[in-house]
C-alpha positions as CSV (number, residue, x, y, z in Angstrom):
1,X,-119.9,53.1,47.7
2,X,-116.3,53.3,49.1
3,X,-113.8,55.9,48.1
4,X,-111.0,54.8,46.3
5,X,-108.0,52.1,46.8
6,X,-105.9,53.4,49.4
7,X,-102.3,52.1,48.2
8,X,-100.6,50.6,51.4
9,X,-97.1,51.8,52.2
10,X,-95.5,49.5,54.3
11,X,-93.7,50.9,57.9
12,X,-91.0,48.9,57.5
13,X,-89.2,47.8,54.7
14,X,-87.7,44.4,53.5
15,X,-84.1,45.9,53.9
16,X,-84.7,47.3,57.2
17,X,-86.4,44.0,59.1
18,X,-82.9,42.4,57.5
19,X,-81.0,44.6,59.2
20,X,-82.9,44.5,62.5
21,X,-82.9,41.0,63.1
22,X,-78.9,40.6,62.1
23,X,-76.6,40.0,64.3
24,X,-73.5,41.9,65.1
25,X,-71.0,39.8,63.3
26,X,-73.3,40.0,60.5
27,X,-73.7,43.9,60.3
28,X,-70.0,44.2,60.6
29,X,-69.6,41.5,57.6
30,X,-72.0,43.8,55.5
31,X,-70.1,47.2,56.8
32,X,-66.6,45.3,55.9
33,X,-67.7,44.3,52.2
34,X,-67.8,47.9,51.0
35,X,-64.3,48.7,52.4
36,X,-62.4,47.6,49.1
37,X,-58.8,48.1,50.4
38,X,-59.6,46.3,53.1
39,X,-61.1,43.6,51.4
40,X,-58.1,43.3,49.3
41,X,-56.1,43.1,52.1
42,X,-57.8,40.3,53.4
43,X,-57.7,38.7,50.1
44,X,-53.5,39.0,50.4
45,X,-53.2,37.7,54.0
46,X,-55.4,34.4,53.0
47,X,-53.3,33.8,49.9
48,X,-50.4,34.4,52.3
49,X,-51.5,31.8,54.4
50,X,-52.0,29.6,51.8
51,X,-48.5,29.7,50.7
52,X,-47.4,29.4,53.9
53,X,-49.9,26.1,54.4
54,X,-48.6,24.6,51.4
55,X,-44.9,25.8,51.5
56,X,-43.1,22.6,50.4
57,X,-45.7,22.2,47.6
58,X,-44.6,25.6,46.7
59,X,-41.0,25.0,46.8
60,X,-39.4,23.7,43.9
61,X,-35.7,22.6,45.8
62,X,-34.5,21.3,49.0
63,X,-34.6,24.3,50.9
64,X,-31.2,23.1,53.2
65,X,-29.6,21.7,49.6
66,X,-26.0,23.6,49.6
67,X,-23.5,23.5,46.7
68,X,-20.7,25.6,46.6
69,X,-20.6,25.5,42.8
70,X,-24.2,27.5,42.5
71,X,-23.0,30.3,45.0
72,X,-25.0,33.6,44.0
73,X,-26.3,32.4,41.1
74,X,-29.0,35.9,39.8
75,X,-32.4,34.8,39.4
76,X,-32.9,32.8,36.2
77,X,-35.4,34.7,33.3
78,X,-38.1,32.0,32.5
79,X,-39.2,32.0,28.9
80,X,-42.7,31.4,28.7
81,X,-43.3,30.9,24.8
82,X,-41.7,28.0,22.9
83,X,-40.3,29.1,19.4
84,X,-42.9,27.9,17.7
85,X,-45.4,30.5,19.3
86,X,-47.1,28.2,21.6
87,X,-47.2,28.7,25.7
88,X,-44.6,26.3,26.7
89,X,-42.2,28.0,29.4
90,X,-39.1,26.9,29.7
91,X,-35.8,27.8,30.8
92,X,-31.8,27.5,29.5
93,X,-29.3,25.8,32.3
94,X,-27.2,27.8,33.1
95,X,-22.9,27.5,32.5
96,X,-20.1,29.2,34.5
97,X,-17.4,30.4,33.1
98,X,-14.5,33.0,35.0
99,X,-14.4,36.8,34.3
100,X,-10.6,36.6,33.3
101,X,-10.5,40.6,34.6
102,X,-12.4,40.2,37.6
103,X,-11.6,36.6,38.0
104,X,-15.5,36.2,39.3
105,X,-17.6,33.8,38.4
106,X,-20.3,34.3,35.6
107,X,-23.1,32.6,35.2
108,X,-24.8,32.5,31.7
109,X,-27.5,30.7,29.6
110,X,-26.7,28.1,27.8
111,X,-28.7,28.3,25.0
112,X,-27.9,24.5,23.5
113,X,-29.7,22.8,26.6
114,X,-33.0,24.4,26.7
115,X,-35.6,22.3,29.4
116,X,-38.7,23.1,29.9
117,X,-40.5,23.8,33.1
118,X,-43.2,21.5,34.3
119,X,-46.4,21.3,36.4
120,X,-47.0,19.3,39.3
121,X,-43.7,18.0,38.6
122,X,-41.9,15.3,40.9
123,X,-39.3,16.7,43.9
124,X,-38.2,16.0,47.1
125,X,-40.1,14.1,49.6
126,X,-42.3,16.1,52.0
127,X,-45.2,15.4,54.0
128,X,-48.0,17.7,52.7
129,X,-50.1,18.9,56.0
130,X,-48.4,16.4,58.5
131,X,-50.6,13.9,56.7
132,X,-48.8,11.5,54.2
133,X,-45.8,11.6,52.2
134,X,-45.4,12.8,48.1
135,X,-43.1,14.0,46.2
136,X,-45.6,16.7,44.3
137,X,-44.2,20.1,44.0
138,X,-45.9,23.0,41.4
139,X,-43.1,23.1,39.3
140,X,-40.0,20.7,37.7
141,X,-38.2,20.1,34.9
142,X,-38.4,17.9,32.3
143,X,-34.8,16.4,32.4
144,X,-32.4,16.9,35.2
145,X,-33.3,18.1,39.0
146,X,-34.6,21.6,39.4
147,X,-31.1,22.2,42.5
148,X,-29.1,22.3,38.7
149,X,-31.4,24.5,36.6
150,X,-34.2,26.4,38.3
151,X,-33.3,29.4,40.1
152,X,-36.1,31.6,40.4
153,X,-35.3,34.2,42.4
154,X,-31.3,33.0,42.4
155,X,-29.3,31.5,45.0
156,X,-27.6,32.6,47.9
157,X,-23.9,32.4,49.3
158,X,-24.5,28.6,50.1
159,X,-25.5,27.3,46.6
160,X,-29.5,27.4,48.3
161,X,-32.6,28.1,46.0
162,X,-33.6,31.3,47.3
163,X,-37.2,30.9,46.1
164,X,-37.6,27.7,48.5
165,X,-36.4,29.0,51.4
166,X,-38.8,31.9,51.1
167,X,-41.8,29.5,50.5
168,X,-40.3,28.2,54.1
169,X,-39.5,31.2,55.5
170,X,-43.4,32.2,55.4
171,X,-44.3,29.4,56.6
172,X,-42.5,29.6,59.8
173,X,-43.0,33.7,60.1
174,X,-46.8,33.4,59.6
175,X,-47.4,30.8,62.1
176,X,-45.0,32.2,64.7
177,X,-47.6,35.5,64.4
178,X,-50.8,33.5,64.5
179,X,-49.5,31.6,67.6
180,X,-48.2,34.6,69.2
181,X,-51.8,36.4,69.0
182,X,-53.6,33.9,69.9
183,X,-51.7,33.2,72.8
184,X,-51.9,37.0,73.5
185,X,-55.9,37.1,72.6
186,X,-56.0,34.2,75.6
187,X,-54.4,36.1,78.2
188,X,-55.7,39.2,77.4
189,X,-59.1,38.5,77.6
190,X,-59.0,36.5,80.5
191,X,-56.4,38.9,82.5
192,X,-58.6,41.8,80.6
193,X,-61.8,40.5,81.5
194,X,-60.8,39.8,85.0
195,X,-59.2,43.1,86.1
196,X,-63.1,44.9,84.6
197,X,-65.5,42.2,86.2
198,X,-63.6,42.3,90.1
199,X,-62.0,45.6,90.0
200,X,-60.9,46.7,93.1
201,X,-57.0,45.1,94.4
202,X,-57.5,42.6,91.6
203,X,-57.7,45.1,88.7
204,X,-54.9,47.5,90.5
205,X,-52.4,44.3,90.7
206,X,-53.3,43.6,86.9
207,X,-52.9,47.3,85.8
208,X,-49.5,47.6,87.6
209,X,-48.2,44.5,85.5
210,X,-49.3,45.5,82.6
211,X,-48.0,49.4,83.5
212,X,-44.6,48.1,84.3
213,X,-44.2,45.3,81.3
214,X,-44.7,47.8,78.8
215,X,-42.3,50.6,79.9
216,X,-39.7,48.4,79.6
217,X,-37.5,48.9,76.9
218,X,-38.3,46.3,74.0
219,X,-34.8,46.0,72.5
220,X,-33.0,44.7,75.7
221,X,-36.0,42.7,76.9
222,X,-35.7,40.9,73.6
223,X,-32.2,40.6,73.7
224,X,-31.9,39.2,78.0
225,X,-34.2,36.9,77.2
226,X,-32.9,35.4,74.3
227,X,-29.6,35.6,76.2
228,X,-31.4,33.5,78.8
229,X,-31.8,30.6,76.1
230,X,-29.7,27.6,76.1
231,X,-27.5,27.4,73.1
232,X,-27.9,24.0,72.4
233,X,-31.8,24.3,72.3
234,X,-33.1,22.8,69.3
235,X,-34.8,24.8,65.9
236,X,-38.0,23.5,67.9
237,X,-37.5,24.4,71.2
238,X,-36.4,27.7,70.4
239,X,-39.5,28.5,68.1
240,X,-41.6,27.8,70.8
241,X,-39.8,30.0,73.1
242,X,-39.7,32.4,70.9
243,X,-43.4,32.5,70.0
244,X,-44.3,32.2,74.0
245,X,-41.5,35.3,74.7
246,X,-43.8,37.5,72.1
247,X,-46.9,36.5,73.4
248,X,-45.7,37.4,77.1
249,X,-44.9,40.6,75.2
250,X,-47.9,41.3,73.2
251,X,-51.3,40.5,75.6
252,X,-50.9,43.9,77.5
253,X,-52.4,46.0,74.8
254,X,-55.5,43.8,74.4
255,X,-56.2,43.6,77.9
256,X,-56.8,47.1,78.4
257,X,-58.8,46.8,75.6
258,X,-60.9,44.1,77.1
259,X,-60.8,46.0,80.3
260,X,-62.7,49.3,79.2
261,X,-65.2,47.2,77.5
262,X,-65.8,44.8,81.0
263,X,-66.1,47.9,83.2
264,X,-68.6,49.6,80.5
265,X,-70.8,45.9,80.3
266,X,-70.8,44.5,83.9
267,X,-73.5,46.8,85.5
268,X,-75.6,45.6,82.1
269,X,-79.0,43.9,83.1
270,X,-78.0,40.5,81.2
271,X,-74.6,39.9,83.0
272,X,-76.7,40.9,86.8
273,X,-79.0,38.0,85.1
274,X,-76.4,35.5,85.0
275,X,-74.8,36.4,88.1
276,X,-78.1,35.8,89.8
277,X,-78.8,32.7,87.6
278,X,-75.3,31.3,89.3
279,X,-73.0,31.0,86.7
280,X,-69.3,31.1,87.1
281,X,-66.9,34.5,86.7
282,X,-65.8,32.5,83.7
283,X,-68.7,31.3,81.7
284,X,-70.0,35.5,82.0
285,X,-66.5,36.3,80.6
286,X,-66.3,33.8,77.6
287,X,-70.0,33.4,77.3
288,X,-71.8,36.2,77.9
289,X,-69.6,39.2,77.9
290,X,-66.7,38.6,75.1
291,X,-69.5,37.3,72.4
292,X,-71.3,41.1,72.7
293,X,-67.5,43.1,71.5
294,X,-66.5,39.9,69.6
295,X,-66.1,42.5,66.4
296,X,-64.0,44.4,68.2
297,X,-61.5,41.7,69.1
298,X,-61.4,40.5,65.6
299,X,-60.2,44.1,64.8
300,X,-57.5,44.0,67.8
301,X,-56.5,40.7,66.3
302,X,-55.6,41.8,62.7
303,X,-53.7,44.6,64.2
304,X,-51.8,42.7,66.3
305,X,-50.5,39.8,64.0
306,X,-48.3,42.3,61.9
307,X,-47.0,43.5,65.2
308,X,-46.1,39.9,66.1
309,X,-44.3,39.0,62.8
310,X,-42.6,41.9,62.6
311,X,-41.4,41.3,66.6
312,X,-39.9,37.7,65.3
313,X,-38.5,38.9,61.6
314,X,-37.0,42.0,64.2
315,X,-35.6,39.2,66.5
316,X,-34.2,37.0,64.0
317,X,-32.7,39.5,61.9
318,X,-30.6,40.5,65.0
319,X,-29.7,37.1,66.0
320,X,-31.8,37.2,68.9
321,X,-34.3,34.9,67.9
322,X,-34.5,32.0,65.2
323,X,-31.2,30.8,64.2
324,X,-30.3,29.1,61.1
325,X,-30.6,26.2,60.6
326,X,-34.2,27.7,61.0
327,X,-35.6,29.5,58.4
328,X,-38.1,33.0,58.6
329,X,-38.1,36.0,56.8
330,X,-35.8,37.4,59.6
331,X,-32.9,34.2,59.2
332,X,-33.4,35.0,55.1
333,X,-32.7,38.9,55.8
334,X,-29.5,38.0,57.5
335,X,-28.0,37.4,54.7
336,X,-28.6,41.3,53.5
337,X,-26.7,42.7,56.5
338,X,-23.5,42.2,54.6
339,X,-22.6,45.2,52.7
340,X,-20.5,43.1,50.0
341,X,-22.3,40.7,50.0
342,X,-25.8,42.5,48.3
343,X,-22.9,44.2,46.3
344,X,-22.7,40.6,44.2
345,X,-26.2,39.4,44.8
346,X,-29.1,42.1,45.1
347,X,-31.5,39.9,44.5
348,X,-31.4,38.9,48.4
349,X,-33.3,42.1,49.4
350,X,-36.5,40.5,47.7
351,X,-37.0,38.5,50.7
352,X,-38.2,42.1,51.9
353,X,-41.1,42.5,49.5
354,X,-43.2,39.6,51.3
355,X,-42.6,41.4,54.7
356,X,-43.8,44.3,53.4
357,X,-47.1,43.4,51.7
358,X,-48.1,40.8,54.1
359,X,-47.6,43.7,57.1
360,X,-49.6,46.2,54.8
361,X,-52.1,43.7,54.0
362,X,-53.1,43.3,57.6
363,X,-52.8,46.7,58.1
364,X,-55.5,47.6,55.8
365,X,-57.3,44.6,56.4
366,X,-57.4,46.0,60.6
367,X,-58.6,49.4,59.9
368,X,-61.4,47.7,57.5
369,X,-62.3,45.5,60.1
370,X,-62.3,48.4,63.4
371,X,-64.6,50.5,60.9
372,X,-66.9,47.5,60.4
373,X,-66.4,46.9,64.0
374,X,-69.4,49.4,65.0
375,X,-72.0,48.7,62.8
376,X,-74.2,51.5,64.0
377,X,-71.8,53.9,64.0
């Protein structure tokens, strides 16, 4: 007769074979998820990008509409209950009138012409993702255009809806910074990777440039080479410049990155495997060798994207970089260099607050994401 039931423990558990046979991407996704901030902060940067997707959508105004009759016009209060009780925003136009004592002009609700705010409402023409034409915007009015009664976050010195040009403004700041890095992630991986895999006069050259591009003072840099751009360039062909100057700018600190990674994986059996196997310097590079730290350059990436949008709001906000008729968050801070003028409309400085969370959004979101980046660790 046998002795009893031995119970069988198993060696390895359910949880653990998971995490064996995951990937690296997939251990750093799992590591990332419990990093809250960081989660929120990659929660922000998609919303921003969003917004900055679906700009004219979010615009209620032509963003270039000017009339000097709605100069510095404070952002309107939106009432978002009928008097009846029931949710029904809407908003009173607004009347001037002139301060007899100050001889300014006032701005202040009319409360005999109440209109109320609508969804999805009908606007200015746009072409929504370079794809077809509507007139769709989130919000309207029910009578009248929204250039005479809808000032959500006021106007500036030109009559313009300030809330419009910020939906813009985003736009233009956001893309600059994803085109800059990944401009930058191109040259630094492939100047990176190149200077660890030869070594030797190759690596020394690289390592010089690099050496000698970033002690140069960033201020004047910025400011001879957008001395060096024609004037009569148009809003185009200055935002590319502008995007390719900050890349030029931006690769050096990825490719030394890059570099200490090559030097610590090209003695590694698998890349002597492809070598012998007769692949090309750049197939190891972008097949073989990148793919194994890929975590890591995702974590380089969202720290370098604030650095890039600040370089272009930095630019622009010292007339070194986009000029109006462009619009970025650096053209819209322009306006808040003026001493007098924020004395008569404060409500300019808001164009701040996006630069600000959006740069601590991706700030939180790259330390998450370097954490995460060694899953082992």
């Amino acid at each position: 007769m046998s002795g009893p039931a031995q119970l069988s423990v198993p060696l390895v558990t359910v949880a653990e074979e998971k995490i064996a046979a995951a990937t690296q991407l997939q251990l750093t996704w799992w590591r990332f998820r419990k990093h809250k901030v960081a989660v929120a902060g990659g929660v922000i940067v998609i919303l921003f990008y969003l917004a900055a997707v679906f700009a004219d959508f979010l615009a209620v105004t032509p963003p270039h509409a000017t009339d000097a009759a709605r100069s510095y016009i404070p952002p309107q209060a939106v009432h978002w209950f009928d008097d009846d009780g029931s949710f029904k925003p809407y908003v009173y136009a607004l009347k001037g009138r002139r301060d007899m004592r100050t001889f300014k002009l006032i701005y202040v609700p009319d409360p005999a012409d109440k209109r109320y705010v609508v969804w999805f409402a009908e606007g200015y023409a746009y072409e929504l993702l370079g794809a077809f034409e509507t007139k769709r915007h989130i919000l309207g009015l029910d009578r009248g255009v929204p250039e005479d009664a809808l000032f959500l976050l006021g106007t500036d010195q030109l009559g313009r809806d300030v809330w419009s040009r910020l939906m813009l403004a985003t736009r233009t700041s956001l893309t600059i910074g994803l085109i800059g890095v990944a401009l930058s992630l191109f040259l630094g991986v492939l100047l990176g990777g190149i200077s660890g895999l030869y070594g030797g006069a190759i690596d020394t050259v690289i390592q010089r440039v690099i050496e000698i591009l970033r002690s140069i003072p960033t201020i004047p840099l910025w400011m001879g080479l957008a001395a060096a751009l024609p004037a009569d360039w148009s809003v185009t062909q200055v935002y590319i410049s502008i995007t390719v100057i900050i890349s030029l700018i931006g690769w050096t600190e990825l490719a030394r990155v890059v570099r200490g990674r090559f030097l610590a994986l090209r003695e590694e059996e698998f890349i002597t495997a492809a070598e012998l196997a007769g692949a090309s310097q750049l197939r190891i590079i972008f097949r073989h060798m990148v793919p194994s730290f890929l975590s890591h350059i995702i974590a380089a990436i969202s720290l370098a994207l604030p650095a890039m949008i600040i370089s272009e709001t930095t630019l622009s906000f010292l007339g070194l970089g986009l000029r109006p008729p462009a619009i970025s968050w650096g053209v819209l801070l322009q306006d808040g260099q003026n001493i007098q003028a924020l004395a008569h409309a404060p409500w300019l400085l808001f164009v701040a607050v996006p630069v600000i969370v959006v740069i601590l959004a991706f700030n939180f979101l790259g330390d998450g994401l370097r954490d995460a980046a060694d899953p082992y660790g």
